[in-house]
N, C-alpha and C positions, 0 to 999 in steps of 0.2 A: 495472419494465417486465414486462409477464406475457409468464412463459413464458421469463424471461432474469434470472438474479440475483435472483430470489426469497425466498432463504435469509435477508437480511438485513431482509426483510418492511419494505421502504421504504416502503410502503404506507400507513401507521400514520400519523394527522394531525400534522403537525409534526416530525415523524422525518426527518432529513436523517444521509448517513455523510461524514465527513474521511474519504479515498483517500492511501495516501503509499506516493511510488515509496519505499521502503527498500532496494532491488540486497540480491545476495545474502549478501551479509558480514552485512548489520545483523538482515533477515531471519532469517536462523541464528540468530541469536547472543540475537535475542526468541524465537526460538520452540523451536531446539532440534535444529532438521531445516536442510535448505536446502529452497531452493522447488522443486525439482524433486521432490523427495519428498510434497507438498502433498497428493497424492490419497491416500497412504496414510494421512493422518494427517488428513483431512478430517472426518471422522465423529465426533472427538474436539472441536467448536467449536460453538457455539450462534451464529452467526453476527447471531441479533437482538440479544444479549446488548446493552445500552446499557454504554457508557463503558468499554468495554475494548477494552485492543489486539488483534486479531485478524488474523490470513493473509485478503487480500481474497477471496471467495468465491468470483469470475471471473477477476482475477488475480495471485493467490499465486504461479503458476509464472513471472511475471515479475517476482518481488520484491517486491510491493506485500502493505502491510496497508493494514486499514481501523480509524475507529473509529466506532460507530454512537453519535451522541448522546452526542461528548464533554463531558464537566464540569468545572469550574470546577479539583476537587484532578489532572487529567491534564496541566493546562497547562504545567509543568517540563518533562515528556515529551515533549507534543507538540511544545514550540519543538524540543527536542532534534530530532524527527524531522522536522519542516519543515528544519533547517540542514540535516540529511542530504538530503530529497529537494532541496532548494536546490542543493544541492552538485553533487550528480549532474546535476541541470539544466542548470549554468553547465558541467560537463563536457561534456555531449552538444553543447550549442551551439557550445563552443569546438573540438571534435574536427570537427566540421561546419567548421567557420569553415572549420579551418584544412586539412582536403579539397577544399572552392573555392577556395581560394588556390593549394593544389598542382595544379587542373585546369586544363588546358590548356583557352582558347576556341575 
């Protein structure tokens, strides 16, 4: 989108990125920082880079990486971070459920 999330230069014919909520434990723990630190260490990322895991460019500070044009040898990985953003999914949903159940009509 020009003029929004550039850096990952989606542009490119056939270039598509995986987005994965990672929350901040898993975040840290690939990258080294938490994501609230993101902008100091933003300059250190090639954000085109294909097939590497990377802090999402737009939103790192919400725990999310990306990977631009993942490959075939990431896939151990990536199932790995799909179970995590799964996870965290089936969390938000059930924490939601279970605040409509506790609201009163």
């Amino acid at each position: 989108m020009p003029g929004f999330d550039e850096a990952a230069q989606l542009d490119r014919p056939g270039v598509f990125r995986l987005n994965l909520d990672l929350g901040r434990a898993e975040f840290e723990r690939r990258f080294g920082f938490p994501p609230r630190d993101f902008e100091a260490h933003r300059d250190s990322f090639d954000f085109a880079r294909l097939d590497t895991l990377l802090p999402h460019p737009s939103y790192a500070l919400y725990g999310f990486g990306s990977i631009v044009m993942p490959g075939p040898q990431l896939l151990p990985e990536i199932d790995q971070l799909l179970a995590i953003a799964h996870r965290r999914a089936v969390d938000r949903h059930e924490r939601a459920a279970r605040r409509a159940v506790d609201q009163p009509e």
